[in-house]
N, C-alpha and C positions, 0 to 999 in steps of 0.2 A: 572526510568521507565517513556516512555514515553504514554501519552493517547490521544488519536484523532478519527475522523472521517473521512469515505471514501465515494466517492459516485462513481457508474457508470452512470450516467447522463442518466437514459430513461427517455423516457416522454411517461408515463402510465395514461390512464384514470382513474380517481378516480371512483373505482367501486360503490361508494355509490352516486353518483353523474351525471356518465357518460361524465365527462367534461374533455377534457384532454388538460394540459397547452398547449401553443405554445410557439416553439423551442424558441424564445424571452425571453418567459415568464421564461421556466423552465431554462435558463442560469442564469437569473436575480438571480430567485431563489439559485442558488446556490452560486452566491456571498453572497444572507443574509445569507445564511446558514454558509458562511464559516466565517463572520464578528461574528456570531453569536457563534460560534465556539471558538473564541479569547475570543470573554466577557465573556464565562463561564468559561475559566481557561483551556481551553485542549491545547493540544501542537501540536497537527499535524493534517492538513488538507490534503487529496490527493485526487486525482481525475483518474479517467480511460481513458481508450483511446481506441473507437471504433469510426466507419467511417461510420455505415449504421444506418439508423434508426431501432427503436425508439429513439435512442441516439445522444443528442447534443456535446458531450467530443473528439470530434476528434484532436482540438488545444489544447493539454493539456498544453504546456507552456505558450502560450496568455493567457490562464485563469488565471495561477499562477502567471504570470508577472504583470496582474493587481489586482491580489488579495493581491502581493506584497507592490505593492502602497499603499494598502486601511488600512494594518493593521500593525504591530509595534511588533510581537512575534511569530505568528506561524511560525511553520517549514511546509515547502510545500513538499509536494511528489507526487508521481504517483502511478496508483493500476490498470494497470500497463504501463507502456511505451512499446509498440511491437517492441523488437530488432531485430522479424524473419522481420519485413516488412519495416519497417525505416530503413536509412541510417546512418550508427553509426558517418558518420562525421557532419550530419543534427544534430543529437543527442547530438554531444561535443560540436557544436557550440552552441544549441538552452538552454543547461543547465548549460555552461559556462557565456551565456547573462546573464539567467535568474540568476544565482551565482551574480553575482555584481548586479543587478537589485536588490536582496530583502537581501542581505546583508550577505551571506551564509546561508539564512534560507532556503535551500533546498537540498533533499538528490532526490535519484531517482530509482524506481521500476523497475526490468525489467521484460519482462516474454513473451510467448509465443500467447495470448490471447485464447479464445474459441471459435474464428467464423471461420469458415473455408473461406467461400466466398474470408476473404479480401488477402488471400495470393497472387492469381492472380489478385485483383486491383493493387497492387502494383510491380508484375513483378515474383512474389515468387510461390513457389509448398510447401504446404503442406507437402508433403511429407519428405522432407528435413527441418521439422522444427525445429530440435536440432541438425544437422551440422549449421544451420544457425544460430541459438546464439549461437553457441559456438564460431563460426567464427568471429562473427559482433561483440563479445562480447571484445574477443583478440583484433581487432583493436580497438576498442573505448577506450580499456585502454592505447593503446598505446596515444594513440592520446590527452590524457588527463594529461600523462607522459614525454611525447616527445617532444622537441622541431621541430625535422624535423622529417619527418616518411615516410620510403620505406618501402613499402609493396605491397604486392603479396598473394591471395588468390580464393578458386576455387567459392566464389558467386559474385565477385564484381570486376571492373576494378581495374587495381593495381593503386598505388598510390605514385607517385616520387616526393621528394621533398615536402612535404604538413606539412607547419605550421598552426595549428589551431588558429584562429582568435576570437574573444578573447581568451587568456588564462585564462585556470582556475585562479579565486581570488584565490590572495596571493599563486598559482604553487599549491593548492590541491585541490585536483577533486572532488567532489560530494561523498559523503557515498553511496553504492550501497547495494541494497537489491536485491534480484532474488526471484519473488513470483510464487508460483506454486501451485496447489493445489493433480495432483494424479502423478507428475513425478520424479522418483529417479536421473535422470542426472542432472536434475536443483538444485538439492541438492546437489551434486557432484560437482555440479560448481561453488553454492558458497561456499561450503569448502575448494577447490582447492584455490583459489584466496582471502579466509579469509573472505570474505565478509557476507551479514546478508540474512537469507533466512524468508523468509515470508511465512507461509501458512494461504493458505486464510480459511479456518475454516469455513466454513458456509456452506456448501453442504452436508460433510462426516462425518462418526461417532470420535468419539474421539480416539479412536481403531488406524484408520487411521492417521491420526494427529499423535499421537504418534509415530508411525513407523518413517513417512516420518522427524518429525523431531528428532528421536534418531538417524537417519542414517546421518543426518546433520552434528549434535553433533559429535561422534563419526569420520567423516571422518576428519573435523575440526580440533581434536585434531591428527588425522595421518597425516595430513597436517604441523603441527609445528606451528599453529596458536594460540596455548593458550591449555590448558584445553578443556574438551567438556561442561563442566558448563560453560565455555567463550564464547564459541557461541555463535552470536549476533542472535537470535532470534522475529520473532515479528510472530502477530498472528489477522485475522480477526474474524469477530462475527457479528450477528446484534441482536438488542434488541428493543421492544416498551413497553413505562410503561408507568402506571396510578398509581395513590397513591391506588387503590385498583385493586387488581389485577384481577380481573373479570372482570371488568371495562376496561381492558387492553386488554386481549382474547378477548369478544365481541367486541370491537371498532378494534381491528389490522384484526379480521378474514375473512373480507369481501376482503380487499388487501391482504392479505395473498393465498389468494383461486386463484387470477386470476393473482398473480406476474407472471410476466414474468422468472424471476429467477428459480423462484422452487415450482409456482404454479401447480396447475391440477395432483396433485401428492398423497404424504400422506397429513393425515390429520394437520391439524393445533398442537395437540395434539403429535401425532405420528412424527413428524418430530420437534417438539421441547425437547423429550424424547430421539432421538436420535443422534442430532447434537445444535453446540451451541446455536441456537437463542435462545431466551428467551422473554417470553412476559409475561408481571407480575406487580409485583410492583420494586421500586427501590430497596428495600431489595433482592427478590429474585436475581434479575442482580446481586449486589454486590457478593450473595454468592455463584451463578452461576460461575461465572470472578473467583472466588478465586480460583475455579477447575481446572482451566485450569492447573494451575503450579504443581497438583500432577499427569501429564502427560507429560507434556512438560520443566518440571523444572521453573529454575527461568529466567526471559523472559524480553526483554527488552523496546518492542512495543506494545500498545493494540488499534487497531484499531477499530472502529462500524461501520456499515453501519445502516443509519439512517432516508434516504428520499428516499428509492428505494417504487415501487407499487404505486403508484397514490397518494401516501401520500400529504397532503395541506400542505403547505408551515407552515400557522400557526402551524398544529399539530406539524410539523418539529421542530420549532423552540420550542414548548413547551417540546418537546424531548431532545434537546437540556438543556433546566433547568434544567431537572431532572437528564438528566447524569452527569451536572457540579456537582451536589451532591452525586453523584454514585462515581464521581471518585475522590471527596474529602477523600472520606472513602477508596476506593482503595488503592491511594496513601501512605494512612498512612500500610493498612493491608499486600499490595505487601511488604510492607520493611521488616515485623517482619523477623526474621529468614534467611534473605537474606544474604549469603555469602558476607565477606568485597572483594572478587578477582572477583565476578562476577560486569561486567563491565555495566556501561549506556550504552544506546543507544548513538553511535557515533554524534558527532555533528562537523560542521566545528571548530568551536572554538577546539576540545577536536582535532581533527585530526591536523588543523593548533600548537595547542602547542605540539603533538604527533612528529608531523615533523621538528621543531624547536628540538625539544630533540635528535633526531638520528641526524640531524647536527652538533651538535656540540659535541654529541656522536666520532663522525666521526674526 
């Protein structure tokens, strides 16, 4: 089981304060955050990828390519990479670098995003936003697969003769997850092609969550992929503790009230009753997280989001402490009971001796 943090990079006034970092500031910050990340023991660090303000995250592989450098364990990801507006050969090449760059420590998120605007900065219609990954999605596996690659399709100039440059380390491609939060086709697609589907868990009830990924599950094992308990599942959440939990609701409610996320809405109360967040002490979180898997099964990802709302860097980081002790206890309690056939979270090492095995299968 893996455990990490994700951010979408706004840069939010700290409501208690009225000071909101500068885009300098708030990048910096998420390097410590993500160094910080390493020294308490978590294993994946990802980052989003939007283009307008309030958000700095538009180069999501410059950041991970030098976050790569800085640190020696974490697995880097995306939450998410936009397949409807990026060019999927931009894509092979920029997570092929970044693959030999940090040593296979990187898998990659795909997904649709939420801002409507940016489809026509980059040339795309909205409208078409799941013919477009499905399309961009097809050729990026090619491409990733392929030593040369013809192709022809109805959003993109075809493509004769195109060897991608680097190739994937060691000829295997990046682990791919598809994250979505209310769409059944992005489910669909990654069952189709075996791969790990990610709901981001932080907006909708558990109701939901459940549906979208028992329909995963299910398609997964009609696909010839494993079992539906095999489905590579991961799951988002955000959390703020205090060793006293009151302590926690008063200090998180002031950023909670004017998030950009999911501010101006219910109340602080009401929408932690009805979806995962949790603000509390670390006990509660731990026994919050253990819920998840009597709805989603046994899961292979647990991501937080953890420096969204004008959050200070400090508290971030004191956040940070506390989870590395949340997910000490995790670690051990996700195992109990855990089927010997339900598998880890994909890693290059696990795919690289995966591929070596059906070789010489062969």
């Amino acid at each position: 089981m893996q455990f990490g943090i994700f951010t979408v990079g706004d840069v939010t006034p700290d409501p208690t304060t009225g000071r909101a970092p500068t885009e300098h500031e708030r990048i910096m910050a998420t390097v410590a955050i993500a160094e910080k990340a390493e020294e308490v023991g978590l294993d994946v660090f990802a980052t989003g990828e939007h283009h307008n303000p309030p958000f700095v995250c538009s180069s999501p592989t410059t950041l991970l390519g030098y976050l790569a450098a800085r640190t020696n364990r974490l697995v880097f990801s995306t939450s998410t990479t936009l397949i409807t507006t990026n060019d999927p050969v931009k894509i092979a090449e920029d997570f092929s670098v970044l693959q030999h760059l940090s040593g296979g420590r990187v898998d990659v998120m795909l997904g649709r995003g939420n801002t409507g605007p940016v489809y026509p900065w980059f040339g795309e219609d909205i409208r078409q936003a799941v013919p477009l990954t499905v399309e961009k999605y097809a050729l990026l596996r090619r491409l990733w697969r392929e030593e040369v690659v013809d192709w022809e399709g109805q959003f993109r100039t075809p493509l004769h003769g195109f060897t991608l440059a680097p190739q994937p380390l060691d000829g295997v491609p990046p682990f791919v997850w598809h994250g979505s939060i209310r769409t059944p086709e992005i489910a669909e697609l990654a069952a189709f092609h075996g791969d790990g589907f990610f709901a981001n868990h932080i907006f909708w009830p558990a109701s939901h969550t459940e549906r979208m990924v028992q329909f995963y599950r299910r398609r997964f094992e009609h696909y010839g992929h494993g079992t539906a308990a095999q489905a590579i599942v991961g799951l988002g959440g955000q959390v703020f503790m205090r060793r006293n939990s009151q302590d926690a609701v008063d200090e998180f409610r002031p950023y909670f009230d004017v998030a950009p996320v999911y501010g101006h809405g219910p109340s602080l109360e009401e929408f932690s009753e009805q979806t995962p967040l949790t603000v509390g002490s670390p006990q509660q979180v731990v026994e919050k997280t253990l819920g998840f898997k009597e709805y989603v099964g046994d899961y292979q990802r647990q991501l937080f989001l953890v420096d969204h709302a004008g959050l200070p860097l400090k508290t971030v980081l004191e956040q940070l402490d506390l989870l590395g002790e949340v997910v000490a206890t995790l670690r051990v309690e996700m195992e109990k009971d855990r089927p010997a056939d339900v598998p880890d979270a994909p890693t290059h090492d696990s795919l690289l001796a995966a591929s070596r095995k059906d070789t010489e299968d062969d």
